[in-house]
C-alpha positions as CSV (number, residue, x, y, z in Angstrom):
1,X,31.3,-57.2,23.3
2,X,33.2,-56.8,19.6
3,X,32.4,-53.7,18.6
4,X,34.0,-54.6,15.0
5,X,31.5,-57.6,15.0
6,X,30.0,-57.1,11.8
7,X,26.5,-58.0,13.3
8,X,27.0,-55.1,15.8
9,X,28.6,-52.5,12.8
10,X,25.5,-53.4,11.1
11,X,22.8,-52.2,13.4
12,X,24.9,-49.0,13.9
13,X,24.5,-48.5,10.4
14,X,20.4,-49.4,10.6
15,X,20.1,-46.9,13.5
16,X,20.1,-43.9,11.9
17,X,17.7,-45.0,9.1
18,X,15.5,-46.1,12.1
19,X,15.7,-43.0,13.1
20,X,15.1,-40.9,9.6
21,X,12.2,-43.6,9.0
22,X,10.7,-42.3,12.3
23,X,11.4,-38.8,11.6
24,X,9.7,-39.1,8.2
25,X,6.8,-41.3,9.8
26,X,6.1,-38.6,12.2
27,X,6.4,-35.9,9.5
28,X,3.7,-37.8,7.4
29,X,1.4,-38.2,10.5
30,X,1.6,-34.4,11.0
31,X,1.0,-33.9,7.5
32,X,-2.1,-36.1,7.2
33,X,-3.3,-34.6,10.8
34,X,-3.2,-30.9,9.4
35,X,-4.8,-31.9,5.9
36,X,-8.3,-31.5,7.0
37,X,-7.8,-28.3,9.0
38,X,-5.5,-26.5,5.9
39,X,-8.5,-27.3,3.9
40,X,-11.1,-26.1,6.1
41,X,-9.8,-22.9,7.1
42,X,-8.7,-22.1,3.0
43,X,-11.8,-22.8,1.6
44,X,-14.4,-21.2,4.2
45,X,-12.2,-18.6,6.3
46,X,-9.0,-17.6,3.5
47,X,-12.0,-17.5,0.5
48,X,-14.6,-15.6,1.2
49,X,-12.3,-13.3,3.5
50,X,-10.3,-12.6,0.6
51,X,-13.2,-12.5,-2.4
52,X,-15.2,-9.8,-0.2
53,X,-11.7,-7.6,1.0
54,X,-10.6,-7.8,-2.8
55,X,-14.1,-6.6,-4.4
56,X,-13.4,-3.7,-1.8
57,X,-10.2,-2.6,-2.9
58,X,-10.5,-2.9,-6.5
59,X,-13.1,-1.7,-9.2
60,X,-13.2,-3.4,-13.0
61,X,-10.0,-4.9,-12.2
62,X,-8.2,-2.2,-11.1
63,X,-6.7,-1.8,-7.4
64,X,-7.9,1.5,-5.6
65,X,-5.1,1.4,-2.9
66,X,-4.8,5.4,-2.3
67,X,-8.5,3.8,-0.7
68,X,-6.2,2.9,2.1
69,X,-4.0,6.0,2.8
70,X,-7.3,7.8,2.6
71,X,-8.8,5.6,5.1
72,X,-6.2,5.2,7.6
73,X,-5.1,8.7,7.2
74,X,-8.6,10.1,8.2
75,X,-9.5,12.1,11.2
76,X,-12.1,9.1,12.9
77,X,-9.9,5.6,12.4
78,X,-7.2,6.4,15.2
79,X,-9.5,7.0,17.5
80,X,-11.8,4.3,16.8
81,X,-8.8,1.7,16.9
82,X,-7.0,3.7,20.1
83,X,-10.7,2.4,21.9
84,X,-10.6,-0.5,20.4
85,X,-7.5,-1.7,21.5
86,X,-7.8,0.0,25.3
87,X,-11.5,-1.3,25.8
88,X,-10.1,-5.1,25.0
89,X,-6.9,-4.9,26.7
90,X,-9.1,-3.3,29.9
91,X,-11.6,-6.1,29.1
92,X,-9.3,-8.4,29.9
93,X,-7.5,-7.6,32.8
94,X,-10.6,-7.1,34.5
95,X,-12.0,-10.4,33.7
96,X,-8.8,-12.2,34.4
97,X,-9.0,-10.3,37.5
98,X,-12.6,-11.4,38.6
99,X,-12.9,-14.7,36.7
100,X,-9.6,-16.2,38.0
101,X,-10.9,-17.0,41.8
102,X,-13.8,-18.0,40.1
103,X,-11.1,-20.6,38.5
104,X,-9.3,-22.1,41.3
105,X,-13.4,-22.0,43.3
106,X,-14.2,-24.6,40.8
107,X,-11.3,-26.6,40.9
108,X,-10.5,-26.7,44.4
109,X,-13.6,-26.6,46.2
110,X,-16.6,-29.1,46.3
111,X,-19.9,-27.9,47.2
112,X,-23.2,-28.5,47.2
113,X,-24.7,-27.3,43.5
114,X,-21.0,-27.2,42.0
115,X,-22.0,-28.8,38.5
116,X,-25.0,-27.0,38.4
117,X,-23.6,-23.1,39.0
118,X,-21.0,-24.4,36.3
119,X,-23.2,-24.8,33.8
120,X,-25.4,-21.6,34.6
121,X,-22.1,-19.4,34.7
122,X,-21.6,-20.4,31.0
123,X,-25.1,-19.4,30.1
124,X,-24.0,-15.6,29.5
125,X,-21.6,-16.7,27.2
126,X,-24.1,-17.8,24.5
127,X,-26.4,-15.2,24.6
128,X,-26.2,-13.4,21.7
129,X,-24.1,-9.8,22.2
130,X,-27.2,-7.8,21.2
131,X,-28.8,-9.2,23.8
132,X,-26.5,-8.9,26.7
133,X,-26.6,-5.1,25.3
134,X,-30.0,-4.9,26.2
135,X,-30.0,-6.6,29.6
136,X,-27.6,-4.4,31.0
137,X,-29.2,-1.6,29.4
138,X,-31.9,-2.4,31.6
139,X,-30.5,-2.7,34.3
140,X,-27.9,0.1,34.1
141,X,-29.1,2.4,31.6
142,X,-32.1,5.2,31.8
143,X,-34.9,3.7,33.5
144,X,-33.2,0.3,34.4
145,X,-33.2,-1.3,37.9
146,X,-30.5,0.3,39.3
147,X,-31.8,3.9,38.4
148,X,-35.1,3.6,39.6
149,X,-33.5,1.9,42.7
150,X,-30.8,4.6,43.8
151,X,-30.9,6.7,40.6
152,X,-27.2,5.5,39.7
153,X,-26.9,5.3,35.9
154,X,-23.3,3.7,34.6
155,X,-24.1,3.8,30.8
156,X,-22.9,7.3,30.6
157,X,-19.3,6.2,30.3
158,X,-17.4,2.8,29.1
159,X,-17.9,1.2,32.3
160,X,-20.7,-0.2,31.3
161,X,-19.1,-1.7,28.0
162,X,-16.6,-3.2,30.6
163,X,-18.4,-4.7,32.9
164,X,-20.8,-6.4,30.3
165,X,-17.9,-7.3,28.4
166,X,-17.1,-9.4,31.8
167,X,-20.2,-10.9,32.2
168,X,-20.0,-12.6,28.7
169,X,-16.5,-13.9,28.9
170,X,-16.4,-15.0,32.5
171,X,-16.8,-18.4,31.5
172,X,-14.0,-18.5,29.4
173,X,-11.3,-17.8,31.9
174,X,-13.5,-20.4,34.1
175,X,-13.6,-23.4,32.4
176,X,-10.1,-23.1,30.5
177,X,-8.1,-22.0,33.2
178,X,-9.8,-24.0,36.0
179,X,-10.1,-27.3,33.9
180,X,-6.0,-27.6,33.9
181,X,-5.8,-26.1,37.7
182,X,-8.1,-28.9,38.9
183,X,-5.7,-31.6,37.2
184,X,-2.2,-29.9,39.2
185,X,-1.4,-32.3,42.4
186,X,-2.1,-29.9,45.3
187,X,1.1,-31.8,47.1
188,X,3.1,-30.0,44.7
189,X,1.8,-26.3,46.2
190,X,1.9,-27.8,50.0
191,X,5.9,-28.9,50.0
192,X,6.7,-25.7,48.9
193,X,4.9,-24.5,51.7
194,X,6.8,-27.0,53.7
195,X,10.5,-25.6,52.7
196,X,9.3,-22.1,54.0
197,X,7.5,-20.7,51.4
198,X,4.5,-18.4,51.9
199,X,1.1,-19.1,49.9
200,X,1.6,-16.5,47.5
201,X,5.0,-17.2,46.8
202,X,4.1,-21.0,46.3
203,X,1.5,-20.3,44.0
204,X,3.7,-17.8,42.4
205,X,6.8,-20.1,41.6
206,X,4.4,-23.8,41.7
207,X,1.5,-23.5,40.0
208,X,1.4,-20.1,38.3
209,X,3.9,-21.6,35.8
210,X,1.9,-23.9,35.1
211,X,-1.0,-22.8,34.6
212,X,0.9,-20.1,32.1
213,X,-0.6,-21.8,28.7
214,X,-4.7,-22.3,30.1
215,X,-4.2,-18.8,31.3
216,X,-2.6,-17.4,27.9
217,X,-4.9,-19.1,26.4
218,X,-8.3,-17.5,27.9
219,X,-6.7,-13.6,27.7
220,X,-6.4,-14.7,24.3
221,X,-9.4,-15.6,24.0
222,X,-11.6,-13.1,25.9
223,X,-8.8,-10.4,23.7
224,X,-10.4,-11.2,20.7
225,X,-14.0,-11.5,21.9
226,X,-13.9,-7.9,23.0
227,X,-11.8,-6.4,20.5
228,X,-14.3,-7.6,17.7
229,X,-16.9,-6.5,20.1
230,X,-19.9,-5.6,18.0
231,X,-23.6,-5.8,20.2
232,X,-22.3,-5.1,23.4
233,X,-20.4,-1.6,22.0
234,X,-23.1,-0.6,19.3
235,X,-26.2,-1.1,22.2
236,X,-24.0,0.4,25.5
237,X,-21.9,2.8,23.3
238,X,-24.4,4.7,21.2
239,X,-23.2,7.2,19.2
240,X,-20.2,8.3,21.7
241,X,-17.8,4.9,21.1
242,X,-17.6,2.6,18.3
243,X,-14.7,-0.3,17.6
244,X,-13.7,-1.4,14.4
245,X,-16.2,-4.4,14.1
246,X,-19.2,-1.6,14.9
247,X,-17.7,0.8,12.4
248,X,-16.8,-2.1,9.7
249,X,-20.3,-3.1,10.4
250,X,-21.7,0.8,9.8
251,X,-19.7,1.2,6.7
252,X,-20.8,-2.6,5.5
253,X,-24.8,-2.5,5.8
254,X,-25.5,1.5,6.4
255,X,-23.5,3.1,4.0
256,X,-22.6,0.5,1.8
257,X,-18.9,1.7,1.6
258,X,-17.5,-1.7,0.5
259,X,-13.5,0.0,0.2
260,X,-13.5,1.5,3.3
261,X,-14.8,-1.6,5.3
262,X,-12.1,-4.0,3.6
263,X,-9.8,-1.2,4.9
264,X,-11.0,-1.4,8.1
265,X,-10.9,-5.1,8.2
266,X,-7.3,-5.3,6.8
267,X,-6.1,-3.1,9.7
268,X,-8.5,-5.2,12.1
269,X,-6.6,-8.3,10.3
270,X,-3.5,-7.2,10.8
271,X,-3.7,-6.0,14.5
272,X,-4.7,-9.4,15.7
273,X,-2.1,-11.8,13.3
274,X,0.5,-9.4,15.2
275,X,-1.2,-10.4,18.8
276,X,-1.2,-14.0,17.2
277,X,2.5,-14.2,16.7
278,X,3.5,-13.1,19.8
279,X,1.1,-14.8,21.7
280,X,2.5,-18.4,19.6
281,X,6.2,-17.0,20.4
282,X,5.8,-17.0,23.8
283,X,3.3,-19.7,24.6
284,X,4.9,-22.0,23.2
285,X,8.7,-21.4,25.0
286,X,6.7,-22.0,28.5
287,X,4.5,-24.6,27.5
288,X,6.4,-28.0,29.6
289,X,5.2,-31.7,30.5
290,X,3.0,-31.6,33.7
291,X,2.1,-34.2,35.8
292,X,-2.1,-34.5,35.8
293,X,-3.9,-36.1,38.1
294,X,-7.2,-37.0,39.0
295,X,-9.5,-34.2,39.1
296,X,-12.1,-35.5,41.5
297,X,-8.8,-35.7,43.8
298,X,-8.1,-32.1,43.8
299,X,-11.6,-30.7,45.1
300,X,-12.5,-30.5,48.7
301,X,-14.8,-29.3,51.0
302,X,-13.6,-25.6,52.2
303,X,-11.9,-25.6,55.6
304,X,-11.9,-22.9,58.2
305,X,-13.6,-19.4,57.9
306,X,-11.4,-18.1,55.3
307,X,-12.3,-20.5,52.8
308,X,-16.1,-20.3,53.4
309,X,-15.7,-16.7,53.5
310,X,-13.8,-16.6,49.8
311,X,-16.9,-19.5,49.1
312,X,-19.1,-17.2,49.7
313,X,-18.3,-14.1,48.6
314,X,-17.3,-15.3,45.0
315,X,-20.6,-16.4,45.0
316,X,-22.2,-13.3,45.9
317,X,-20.7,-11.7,43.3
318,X,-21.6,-14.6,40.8
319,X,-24.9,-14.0,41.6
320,X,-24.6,-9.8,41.2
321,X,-22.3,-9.7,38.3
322,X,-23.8,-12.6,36.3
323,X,-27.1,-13.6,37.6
324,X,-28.9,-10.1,37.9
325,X,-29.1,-9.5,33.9
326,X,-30.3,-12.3,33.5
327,X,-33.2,-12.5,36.0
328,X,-34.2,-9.0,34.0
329,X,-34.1,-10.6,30.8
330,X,-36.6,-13.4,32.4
331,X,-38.8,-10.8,34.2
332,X,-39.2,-8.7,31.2
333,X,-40.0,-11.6,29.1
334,X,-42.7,-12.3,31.7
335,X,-44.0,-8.4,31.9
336,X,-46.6,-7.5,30.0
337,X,-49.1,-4.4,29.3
338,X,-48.6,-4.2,33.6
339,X,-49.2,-7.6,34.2
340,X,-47.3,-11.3,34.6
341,X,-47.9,-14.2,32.4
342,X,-46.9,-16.2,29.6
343,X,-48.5,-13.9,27.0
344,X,-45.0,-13.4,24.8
345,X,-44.0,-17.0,25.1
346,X,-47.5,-18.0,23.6
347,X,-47.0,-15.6,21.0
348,X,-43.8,-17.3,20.0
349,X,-46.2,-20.3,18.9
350,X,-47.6,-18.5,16.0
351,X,-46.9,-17.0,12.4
352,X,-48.1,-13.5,12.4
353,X,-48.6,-12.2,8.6
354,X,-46.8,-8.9,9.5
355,X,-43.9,-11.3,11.3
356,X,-40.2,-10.6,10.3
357,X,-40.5,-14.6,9.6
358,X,-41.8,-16.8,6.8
359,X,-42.8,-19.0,9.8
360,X,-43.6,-19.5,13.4
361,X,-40.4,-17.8,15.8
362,X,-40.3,-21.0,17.7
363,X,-39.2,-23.0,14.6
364,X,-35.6,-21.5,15.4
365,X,-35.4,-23.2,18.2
366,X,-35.1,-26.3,16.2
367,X,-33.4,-24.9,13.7
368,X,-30.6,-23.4,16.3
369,X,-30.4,-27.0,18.1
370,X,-29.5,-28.6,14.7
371,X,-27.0,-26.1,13.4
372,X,-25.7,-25.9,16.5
373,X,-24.9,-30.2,16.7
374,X,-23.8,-30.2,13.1
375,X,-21.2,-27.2,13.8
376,X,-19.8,-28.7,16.8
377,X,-19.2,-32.3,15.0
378,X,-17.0,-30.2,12.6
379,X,-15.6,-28.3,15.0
380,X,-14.2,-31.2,16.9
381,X,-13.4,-32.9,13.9
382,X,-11.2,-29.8,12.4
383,X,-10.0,-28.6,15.7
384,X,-9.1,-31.9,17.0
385,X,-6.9,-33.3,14.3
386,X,-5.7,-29.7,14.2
387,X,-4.7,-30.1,17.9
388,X,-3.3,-33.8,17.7
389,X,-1.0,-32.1,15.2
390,X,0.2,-29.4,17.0
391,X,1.1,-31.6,19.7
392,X,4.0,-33.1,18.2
393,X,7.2,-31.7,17.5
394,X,7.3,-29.2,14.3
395,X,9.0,-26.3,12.4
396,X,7.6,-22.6,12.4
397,X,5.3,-23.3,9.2
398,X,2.9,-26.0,12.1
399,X,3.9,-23.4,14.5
400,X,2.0,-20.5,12.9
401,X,-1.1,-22.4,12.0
402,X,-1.2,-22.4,15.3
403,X,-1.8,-18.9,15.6
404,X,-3.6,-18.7,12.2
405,X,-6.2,-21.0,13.8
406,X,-6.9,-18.2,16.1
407,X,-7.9,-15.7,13.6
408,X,-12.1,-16.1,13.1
409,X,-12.1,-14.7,16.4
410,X,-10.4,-11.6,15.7
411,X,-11.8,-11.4,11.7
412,X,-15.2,-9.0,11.3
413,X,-17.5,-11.6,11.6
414,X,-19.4,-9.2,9.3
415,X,-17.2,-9.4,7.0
416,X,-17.2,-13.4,7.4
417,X,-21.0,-13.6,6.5
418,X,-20.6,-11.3,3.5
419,X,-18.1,-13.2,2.3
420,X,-19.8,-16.2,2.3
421,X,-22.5,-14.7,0.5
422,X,-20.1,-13.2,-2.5
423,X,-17.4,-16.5,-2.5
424,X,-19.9,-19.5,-1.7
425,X,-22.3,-18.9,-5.0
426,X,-20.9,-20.7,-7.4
427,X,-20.6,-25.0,-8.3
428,X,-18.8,-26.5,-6.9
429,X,-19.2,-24.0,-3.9
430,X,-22.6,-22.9,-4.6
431,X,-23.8,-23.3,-0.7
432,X,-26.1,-19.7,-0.6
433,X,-29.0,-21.8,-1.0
434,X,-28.0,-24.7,1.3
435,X,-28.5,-25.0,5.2
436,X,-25.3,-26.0,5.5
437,X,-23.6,-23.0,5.1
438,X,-25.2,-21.9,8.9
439,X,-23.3,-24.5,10.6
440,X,-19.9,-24.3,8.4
441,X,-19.8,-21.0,9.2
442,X,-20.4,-21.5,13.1
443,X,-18.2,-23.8,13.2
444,X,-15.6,-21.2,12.1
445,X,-15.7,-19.7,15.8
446,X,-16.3,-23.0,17.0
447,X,-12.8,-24.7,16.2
448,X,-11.0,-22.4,18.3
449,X,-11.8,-22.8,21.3
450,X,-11.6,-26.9,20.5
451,X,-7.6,-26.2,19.4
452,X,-7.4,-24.0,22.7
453,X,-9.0,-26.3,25.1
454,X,-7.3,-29.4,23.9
455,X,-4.0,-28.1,23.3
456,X,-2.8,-26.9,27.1
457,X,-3.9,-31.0,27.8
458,X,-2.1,-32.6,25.3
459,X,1.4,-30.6,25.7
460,X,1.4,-31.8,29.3
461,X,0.9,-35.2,28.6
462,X,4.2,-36.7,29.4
463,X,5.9,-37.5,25.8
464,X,7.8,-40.2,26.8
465,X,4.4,-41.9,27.8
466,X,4.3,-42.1,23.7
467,X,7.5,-43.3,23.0
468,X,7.1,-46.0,25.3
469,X,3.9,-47.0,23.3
470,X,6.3,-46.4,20.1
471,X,8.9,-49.1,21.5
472,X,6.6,-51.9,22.3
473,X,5.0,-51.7,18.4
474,X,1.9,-49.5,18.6
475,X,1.6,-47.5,15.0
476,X,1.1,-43.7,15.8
477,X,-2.9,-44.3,15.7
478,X,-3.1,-46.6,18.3
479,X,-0.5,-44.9,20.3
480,X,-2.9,-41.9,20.2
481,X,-6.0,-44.1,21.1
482,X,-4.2,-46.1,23.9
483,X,-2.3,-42.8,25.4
484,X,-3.8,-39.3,24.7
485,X,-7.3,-40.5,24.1
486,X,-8.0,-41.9,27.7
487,X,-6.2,-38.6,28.9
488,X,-8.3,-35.7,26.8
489,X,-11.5,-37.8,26.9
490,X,-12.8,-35.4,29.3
491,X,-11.4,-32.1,27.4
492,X,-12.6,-33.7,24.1
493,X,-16.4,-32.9,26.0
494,X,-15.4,-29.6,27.2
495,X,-14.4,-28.3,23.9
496,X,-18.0,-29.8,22.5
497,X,-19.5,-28.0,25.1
498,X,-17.7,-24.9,24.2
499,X,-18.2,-25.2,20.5
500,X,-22.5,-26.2,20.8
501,X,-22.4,-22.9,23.2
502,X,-20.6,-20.5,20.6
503,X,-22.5,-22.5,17.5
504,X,-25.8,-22.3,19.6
505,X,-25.1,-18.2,20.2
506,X,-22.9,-17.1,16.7
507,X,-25.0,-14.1,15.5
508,X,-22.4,-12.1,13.3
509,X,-21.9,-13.8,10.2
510,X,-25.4,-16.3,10.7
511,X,-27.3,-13.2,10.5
512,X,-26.5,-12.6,6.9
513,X,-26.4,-16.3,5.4
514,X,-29.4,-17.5,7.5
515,X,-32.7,-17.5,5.3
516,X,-35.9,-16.0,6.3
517,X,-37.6,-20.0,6.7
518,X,-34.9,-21.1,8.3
519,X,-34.0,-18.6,11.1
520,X,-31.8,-19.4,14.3
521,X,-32.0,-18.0,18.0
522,X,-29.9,-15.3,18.2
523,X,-30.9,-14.3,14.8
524,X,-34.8,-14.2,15.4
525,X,-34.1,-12.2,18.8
526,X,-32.4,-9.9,16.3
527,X,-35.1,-9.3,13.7
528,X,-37.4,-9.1,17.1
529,X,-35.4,-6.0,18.7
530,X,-35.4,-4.1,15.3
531,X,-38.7,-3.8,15.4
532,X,-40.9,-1.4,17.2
533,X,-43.4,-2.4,19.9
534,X,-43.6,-4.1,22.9
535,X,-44.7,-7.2,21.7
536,X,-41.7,-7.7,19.9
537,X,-39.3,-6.2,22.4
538,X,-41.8,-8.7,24.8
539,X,-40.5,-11.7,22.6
540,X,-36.9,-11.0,21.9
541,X,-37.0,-11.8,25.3
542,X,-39.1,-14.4,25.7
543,X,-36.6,-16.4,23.1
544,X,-33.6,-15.0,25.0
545,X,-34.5,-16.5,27.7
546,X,-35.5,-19.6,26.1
547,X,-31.7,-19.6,24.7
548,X,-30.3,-18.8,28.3
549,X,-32.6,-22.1,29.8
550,X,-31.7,-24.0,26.3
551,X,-28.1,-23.2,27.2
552,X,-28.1,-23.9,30.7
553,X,-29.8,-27.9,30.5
554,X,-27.5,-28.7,27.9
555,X,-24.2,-27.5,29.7
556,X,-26.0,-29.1,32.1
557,X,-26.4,-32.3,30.6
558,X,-22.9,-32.9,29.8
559,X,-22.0,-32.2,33.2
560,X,-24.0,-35.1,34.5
561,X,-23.0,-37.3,31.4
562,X,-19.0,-36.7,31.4
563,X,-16.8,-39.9,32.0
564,X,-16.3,-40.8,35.4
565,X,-12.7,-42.3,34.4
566,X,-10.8,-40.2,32.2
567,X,-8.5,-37.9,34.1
568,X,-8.4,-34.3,32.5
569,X,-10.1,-30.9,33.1
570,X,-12.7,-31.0,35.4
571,X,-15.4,-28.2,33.4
């Protein structure tokens, strides 16, 4: 060929416009993919976060920063952030530790009762934190099962706070981690086994790499659940330990000391954008194209004793760790004046004129179900154009939304649902009086763990799967539909799953923006447990365990309904 042709000079001039048209083409598709999110987060996380911190810290428009000296300077806040950060970081090694055989039990094993024991292992997870407080507290504490059994008490100490702290986020590290484990070809593991390795050091060098992102993901996530740990510590801890969400919350509603909890959520703010940046750094270096497979490929029947042996005992302890508090919950919603029956769930039924509610407690059942459907919708909506963003190629300003996604979950949820109350009262904003506001704000926590769920799946899909689709015509929409779509069909369910379950269980910031006709769940169990008597301790838990059932048939549900054709995490 004539390279001096002037046909072929030509189109090696038009090559690199092609190639700065596609580089602007892509940069517009990110832009338009991240206009939704930017917006979200801004107007109802960036807001009200920054209306309520700012009334804090300043008084007839003057700052009062010697607030913060004072504050951080003061005898109580290093110890109260020292436990803060050593309960999570214990938190989380521990249910890493337990949770991660869970993991590879669900995504290489196939046993009878598999899709049902996957959705009741996620039940704990939505149950709201005060809650799971008191469940344990019965069955650990003063009086609980355990002491009138063998007279062991573990609520003395933090173990208590630990192991509950486990129970709740056990799911997490489950359905993350074990959804992109049961999409990595087995064959990959066994020829390194072949050329001499042992297991361990197969797993180590195969398919621990791989699983890297999933499993960065869930610390993160059970990290921020348990340092913004607020029932859990305030009903197990008592007086003795308190983290920053407890104290922020002490300082908030008891004392009404509005500059020292903006201080305390600053420094709460600031701990976890630090965790967020180096969790982003990091992540992101090891995150590589994997090659998926089938999921319903990867799960067999155990073989040999081992395997039913490790089958069985993980199971045992599924059934001590997480079933046990909540077959107390059930049986003490079942237990009353000495006797069995149905006498707090009939209660439920009715409005009592000295009730905490303008009408009957079962209402909130509805009202949960619908917040709950209208937050995830959003969620997905925000957290999957978020995700389909941070999939392509960018520069450290899409880089750090990443992480910036990440921050509801480690913000004072507190200070979330004051802030909504403060920011969101004015047109065109002026939501206080609007149902809305419950699901925009559960949604908050919801789009999270959408990003995180869909973003370990669509890094490993194979990029040049999308440039083939590029070459042959298809616009970057129908790349999307005809490539990623078919592969994150079934993580597109997971993440709703997730998102309903948090929606469904969000009691921090609903429990100051949801009105008095239009209560939810977790909220109603609330009002319930502040309250003396044993009918209303009879029907806190009576609608907890109509949450943990409620929770259970709908994780349930999509189990049965997920696509039989799409090839992603097996949840």
């Amino acid at each position: 060929m004539d390279l001096a042709r002037p046909e072929v000079v030509g189109a090696t001039a038009r090559e690199p416009r092609r190639a700065e048209r596609r580089r602007g083409s892509r940069a517009a598709v990110r832009c338009a993919l991240l206009a939704v999110p930017v917006a979200f987060f801004g107007v109802f996380f960036a807001y009200p976060v920054a209306t309520i911190t700012l009334r804090g810290l300043t008084e007839d428009g003057q700052w009062h920063l010697a607030r913060v000296a004072e504050v951080l300077g003061g005898t109580g806040t290093p110890g109260v952030l020292w436990f803060t950060l050593w309960q999570a970081l214990a938190s989380t090694g521990l249910t890493l530790l337990v949770a991660l055989p869970g993991a590879y039990l669900f995504a290489r094993f196939d046993f009878p009762g598999k899709q049902v024991l996957r959705a009741l292992v996620t039940v704990p997870f939505v149950l709201p934190t005060v809650v799971v407080g008191s469940a344990f507290l019965a069955l650990l504490g003063r009086g609980g099962v355990l002491d009138q059994a063998w007279g062991l008490r573990l609520d003395t100490g933090v173990w208590a706070i630990l192991i509950a702290h486990v129970f709740f986020n056990y799911a997490v590290v489950v359905r993350t981690v074990g959804g992109l484990w049961a999409q990595l070809d087995p064959r990959q593991e066994e020829a390194a086994r072949l050329l001499g390795a042992s297991a361990l050091g197969a797993w180590r060098r195969v398919t621990l790499p791989a699983l890297a992102p999933a499993l960065a993901a869930a610390a993160l996530m059970v990290f921020l659940f348990t340092f913004t740990s607020f029932g859990v510590v305030q009903v197990l801890g008592g007086p003795r330990y308190a983290t920053l969400e407890v104290e922020i919350y002490r300082q908030t509603a008891a004392l009404l000391d509005l500059p020292t909890a903006a201080v305390l959520t600053l420094l709460q703010f600031a701990a976890v954008a630090v965790l967020l940046a180096v969790h982003a750094r990091t992540v992101r270096r090891r995150e590589t194209a994997l090659a998926l497979v089938d999921a319903r490929r990867t799960a067999r029947r155990p073989r040999g004793p081992a395997q039913w042996a490790f089958l069985w005992s993980h199971l045992a302890l599924i059934a001590v760790l997480l079933a046990a508090p909540l077959v107390v919950l059930a049986a003490r919603s079942l237990h009353s004046g000495g006797d069995w029956g149905f006498a707090f769930y009939r209660a439920l039924l009715h409005h009592d004129g000295d009730s905490a509610f303008l009408v009957a407690p079962a209402e909130a059942i509805g009202n949960s179900l619908a917040f709950a459907a209208v937050a995830t919708a959003v969620a997905l909506l925000v957290g999957g154009l978020a995700a389909a963003a941070l999939t392509r190629r960018a520069g450290r300003l899409v880089r750090g939304f990443d992480a910036l996604l990440m921050l509801p979950l480690g913000t004072s949820a507190v200070t979330v649902g004051f802030g909504f109350l403060i920011a969101l009262d004015e047109p065109p904003l002026d939501l206080r009086s609007s149902w809305v506001i419950v699901p925009l704000a559960q949604a908050l926590v919801g789009v999270p763990f959408v990003v995180r769920t869909l973003l370990p799946v669509l890094r490993a899909v194979d990029v040049r799967l999308r440039e083939a689709a590029a070459v042959l015509g298809a616009s970057p929409w129908r790349a999307w539909r005809e490539v990623d779509l078919p592969l994150v069909r079934r993580a597109l369910l997971v993440a709703a799953g997730f998102a309903f379950a948090v929606s469904l269980g969000e009691f921090g910031a609903t429990v100051f923006i949801a009105r008095a006709d239009n209560p939810t769940l977790p909220v109603a169990v609330a009002r319930f447990l502040g309250r003396a008597g044993e009918l209303n301790y009879g029907q806190a838990m009576a609608m907890s365990t109509v949450l943990m059932v409620l929770c259970a048939v709908t994780l349930l549900a999509m189990e049965r309904l997920r696509p039989s054709d799409n090839r992603t995490g097996e949840f």
